[in-house]
N, C-alpha and C positions, 0 to 999 in steps of 0.2 A: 521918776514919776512924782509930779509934782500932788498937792494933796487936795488940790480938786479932783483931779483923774484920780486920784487914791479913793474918796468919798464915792465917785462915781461908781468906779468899778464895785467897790466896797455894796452898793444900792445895790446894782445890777446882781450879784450872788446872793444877795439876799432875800430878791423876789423868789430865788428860786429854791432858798432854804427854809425854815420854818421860823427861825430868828437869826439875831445879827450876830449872835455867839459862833453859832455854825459857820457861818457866811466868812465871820474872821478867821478860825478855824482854817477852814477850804482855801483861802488865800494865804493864811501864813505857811501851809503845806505845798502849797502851788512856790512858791519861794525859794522853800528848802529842796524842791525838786530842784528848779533853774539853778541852783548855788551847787548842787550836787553836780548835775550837767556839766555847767562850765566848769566845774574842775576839773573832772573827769576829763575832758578833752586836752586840760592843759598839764593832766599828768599823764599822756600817751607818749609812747618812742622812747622808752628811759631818760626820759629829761625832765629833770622836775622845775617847776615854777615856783612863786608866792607872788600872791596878790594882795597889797598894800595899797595904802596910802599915803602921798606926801604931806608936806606941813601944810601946805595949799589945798589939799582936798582933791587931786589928782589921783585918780589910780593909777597905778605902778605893775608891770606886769616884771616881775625878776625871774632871770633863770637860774639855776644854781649849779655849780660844778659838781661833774659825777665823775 
């Protein structure tokens, strides 16, 4: 998300909050949900993962030996 669609959206939650404290708030919660999600998925079947990044700014999905 680049940080115009970040300011956008950022507006958009905050027509519908009371201020922009909230509004950040509501999105940095909306985040730690998706980050909870994808992990959750990617520690199912007893195989566990890490998610990284390389020197280049690549994410890296590793599996690890069980």
């Amino acid at each position: 998300m680049n940080s115009e669609n970040f300011i956008q959206t950022l507006l958009k939650i905050e027509s519908l909050c009371d201020d922009l404290t909230t509004a950040m708030i509501i999105l940095a919660l909306c985040y730690v949900i998706l980050i909870i999600a994808l992990l959750s998925c990617f520690s199912r079947g007893g195989r566990d993962y890490v998610i990284t990044r390389d020197r280049e700014g690549r994410i890296l999905v590793l599996r690890t030996e069980s």
